[in-house]
TITIZA-133453 format. One record per residue: residue in three letters; x, y, z of N, C-alpha, C in turn. Coordinates in steps of 0.1 Angstrom, whole numbers, plus 5000, padded with zeros to 4 digits. Example, Ala and Ser with C-alpha at 12.3 -4.5 7.8 and 13.67 -1.06 7.14 Angstrom:
BEGIN
["Ala", [5132, 4943, 5078], [5123, 4955, 5078], [5132, 4967, 5078]]
["Ser", [5128, 4978, 5071], [5137, 4989, 5071], [5129, 5000, 5079]]
REM end
This chain:
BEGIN
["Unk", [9523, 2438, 5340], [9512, 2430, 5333], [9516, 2416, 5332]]
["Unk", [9528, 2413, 5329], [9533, 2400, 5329], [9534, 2393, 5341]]
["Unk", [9538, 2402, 5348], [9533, 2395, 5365], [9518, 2391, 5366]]
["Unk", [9511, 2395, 5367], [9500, 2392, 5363], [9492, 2379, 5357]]
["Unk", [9498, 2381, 5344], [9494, 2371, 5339], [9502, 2356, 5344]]
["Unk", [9513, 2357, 5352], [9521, 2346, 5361], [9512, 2343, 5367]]
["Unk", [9508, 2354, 5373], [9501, 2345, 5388], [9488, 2339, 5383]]
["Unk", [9481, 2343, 5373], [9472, 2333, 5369], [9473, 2328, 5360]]
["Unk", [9483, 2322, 5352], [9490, 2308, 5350], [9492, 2297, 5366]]
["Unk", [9494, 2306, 5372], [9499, 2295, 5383], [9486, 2294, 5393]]
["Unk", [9477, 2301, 5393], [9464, 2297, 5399], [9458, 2288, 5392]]
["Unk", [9459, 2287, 5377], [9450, 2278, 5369], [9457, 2266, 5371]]
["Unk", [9472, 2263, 5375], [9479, 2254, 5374], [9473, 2246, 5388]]
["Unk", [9470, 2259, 5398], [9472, 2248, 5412], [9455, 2243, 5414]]
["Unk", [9446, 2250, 5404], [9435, 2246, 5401], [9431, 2233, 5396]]
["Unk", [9440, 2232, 5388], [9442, 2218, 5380], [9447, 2207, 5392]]
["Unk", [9454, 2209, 5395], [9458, 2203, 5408], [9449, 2198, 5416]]
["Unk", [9444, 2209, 5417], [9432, 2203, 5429], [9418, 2194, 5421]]
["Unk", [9415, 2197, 5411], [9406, 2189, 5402], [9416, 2176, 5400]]
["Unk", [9423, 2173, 5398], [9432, 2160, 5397], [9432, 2154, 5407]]
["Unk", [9436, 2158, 5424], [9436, 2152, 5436], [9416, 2148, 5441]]
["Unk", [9413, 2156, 5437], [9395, 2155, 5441], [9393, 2139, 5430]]
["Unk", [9397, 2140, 5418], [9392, 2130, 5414], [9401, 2112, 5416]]
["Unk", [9413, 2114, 5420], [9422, 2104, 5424], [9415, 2099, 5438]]
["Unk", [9411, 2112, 5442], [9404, 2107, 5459], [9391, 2100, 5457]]
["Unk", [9384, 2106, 5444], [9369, 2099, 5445], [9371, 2087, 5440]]
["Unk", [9380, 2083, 5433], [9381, 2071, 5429], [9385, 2063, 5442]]
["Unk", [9396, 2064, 5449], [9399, 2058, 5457], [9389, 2049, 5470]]
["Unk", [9381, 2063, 5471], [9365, 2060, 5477], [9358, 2049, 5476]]
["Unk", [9354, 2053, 5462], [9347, 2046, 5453], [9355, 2029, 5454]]
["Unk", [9363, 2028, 5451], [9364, 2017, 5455], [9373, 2010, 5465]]
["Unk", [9364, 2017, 5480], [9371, 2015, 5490], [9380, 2012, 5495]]
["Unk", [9392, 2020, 5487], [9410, 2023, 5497], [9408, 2031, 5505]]
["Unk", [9401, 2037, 5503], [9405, 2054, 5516], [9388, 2056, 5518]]
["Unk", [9389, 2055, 5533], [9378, 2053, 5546], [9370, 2065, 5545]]
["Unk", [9361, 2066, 5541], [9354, 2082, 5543], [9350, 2085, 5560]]
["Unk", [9349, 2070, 5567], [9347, 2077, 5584], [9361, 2081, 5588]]
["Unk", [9367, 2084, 5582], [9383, 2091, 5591], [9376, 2103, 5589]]
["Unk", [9379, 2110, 5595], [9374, 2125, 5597], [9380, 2135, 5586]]
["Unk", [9394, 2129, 5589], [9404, 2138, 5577], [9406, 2136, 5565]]
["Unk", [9401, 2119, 5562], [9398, 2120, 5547], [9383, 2127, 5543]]
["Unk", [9374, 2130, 5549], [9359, 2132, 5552], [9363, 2148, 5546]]
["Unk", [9370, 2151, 5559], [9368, 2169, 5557], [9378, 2174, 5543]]
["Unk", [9387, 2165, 5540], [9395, 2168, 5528], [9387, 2169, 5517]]
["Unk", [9380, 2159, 5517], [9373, 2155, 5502], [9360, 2167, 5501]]
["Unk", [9353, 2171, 5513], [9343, 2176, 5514], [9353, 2191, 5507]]
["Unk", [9361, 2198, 5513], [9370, 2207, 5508], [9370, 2208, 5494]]
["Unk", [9377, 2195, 5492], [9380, 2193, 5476], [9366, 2198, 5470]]
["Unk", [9352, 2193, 5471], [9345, 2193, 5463], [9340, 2205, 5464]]
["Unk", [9339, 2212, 5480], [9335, 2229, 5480], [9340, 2235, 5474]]
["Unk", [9353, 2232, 5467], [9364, 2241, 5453], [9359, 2237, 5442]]
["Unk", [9356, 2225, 5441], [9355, 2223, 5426], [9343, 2219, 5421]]
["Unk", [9329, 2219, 5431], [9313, 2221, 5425], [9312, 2231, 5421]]
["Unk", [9315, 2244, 5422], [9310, 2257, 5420], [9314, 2258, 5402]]
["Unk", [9325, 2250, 5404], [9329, 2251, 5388], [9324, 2238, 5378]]
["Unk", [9317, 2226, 5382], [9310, 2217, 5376], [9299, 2221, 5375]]
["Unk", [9292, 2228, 5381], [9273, 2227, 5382], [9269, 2234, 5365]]
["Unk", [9276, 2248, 5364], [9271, 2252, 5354], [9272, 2238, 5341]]
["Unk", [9287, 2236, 5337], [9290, 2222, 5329], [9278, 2210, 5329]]
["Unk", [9272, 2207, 5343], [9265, 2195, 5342], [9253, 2200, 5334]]
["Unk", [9251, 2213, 5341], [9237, 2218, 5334], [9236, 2218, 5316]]
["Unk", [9250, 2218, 5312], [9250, 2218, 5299], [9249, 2206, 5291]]
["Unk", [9256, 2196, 5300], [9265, 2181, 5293], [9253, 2176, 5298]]
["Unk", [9250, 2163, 5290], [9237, 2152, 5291], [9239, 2144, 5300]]
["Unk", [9229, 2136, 5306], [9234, 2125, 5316], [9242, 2117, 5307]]
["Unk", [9248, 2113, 5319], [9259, 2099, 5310], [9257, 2091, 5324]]
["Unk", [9247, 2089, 5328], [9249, 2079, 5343], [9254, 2080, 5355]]
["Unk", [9266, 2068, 5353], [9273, 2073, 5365], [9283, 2084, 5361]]
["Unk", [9286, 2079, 5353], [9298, 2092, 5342], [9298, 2103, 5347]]
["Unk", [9311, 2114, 5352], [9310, 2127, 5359], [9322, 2132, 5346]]
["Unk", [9316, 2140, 5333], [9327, 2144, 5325], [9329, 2158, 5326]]
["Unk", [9323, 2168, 5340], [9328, 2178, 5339], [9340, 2182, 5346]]
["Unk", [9347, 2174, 5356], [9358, 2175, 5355], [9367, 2176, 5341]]
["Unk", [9370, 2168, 5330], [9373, 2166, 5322], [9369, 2179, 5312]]
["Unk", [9361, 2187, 5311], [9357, 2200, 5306], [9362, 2208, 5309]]
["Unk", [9360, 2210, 5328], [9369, 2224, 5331], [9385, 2223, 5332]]
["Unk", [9390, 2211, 5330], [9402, 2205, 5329], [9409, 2210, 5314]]
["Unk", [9403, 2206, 5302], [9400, 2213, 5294], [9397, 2227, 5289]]
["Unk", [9393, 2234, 5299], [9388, 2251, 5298], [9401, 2252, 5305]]
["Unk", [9409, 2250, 5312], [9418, 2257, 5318], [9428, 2255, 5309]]
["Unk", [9434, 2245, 5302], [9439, 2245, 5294], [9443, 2255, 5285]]
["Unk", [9430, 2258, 5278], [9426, 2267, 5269], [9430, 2276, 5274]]
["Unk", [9427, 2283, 5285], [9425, 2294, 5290], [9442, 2298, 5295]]
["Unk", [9451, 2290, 5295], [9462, 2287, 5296], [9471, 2289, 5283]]
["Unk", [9467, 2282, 5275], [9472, 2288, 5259], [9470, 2302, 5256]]
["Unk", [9459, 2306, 5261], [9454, 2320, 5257], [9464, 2330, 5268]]
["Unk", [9466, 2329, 5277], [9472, 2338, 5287], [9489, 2337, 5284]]
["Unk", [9495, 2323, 5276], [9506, 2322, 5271], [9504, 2332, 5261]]
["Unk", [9497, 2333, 5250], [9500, 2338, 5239], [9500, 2356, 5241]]
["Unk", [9486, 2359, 5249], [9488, 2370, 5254], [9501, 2377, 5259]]
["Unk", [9505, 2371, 5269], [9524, 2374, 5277], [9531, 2373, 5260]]
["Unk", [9534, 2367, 5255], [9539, 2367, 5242], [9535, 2380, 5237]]
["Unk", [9525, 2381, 5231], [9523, 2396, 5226], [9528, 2409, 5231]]
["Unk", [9524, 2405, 5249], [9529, 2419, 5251], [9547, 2417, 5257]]
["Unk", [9553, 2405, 5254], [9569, 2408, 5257], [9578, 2408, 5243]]
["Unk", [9568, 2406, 5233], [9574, 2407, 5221], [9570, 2422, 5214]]
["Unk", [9554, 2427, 5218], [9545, 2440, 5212], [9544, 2437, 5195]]
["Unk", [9544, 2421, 5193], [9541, 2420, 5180], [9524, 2413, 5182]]
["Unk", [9517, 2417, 5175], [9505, 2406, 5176], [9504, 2395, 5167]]
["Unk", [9498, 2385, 5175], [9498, 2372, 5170], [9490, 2366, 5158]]
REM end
């Protein structure tokens, strides 16, 4: 069970990961350092975002416009976190069998 719960610590980690690089790249874009007609920054970023819309759309639908403002990165960034304390505490319970 504690295996388990490793491996998804470490999925949420490389999750987070990829939400961090998607948004260092959109910035980068945005203010044109890195070329979107290179093919390989194109298909990277498109990648990036096929990972990480599926987990903004619900968020947007919730959070208000803010403009240009994109704060659901910064939410699910947030939820993993959480969700990370929680899977800590859990492994705790069960390698101690005390509850928390």
């Amino acid at each position: 069970m504690l295996t388990l719960i490793q491996i998804a610590q470490v999925l949420l980690s490389v999750l987070s990961m990829i939400i961090l690089a998607q948004f260092v790249l959109s910035l980068l874009i945005a203010f044109n350092v890195v070329n979107t007609y290179n093919d390989f920054v194109r298909q990277f970023y498109n990648g990036l975002n096929q990972i990480t819309e599926p987990l903004y759309r619900p968020i947007r639908r919730i959070l208000p416009d803010f403009g240009q403002l994109d704060f659901s990165p910064m939410v699910v960034l947030l939820l993993i976190r959480i969700a990370g304390l929680v899977l800590d505490n859990v492994a705790l319970t069960i390698a101690t069998g005390r509850p928390l």
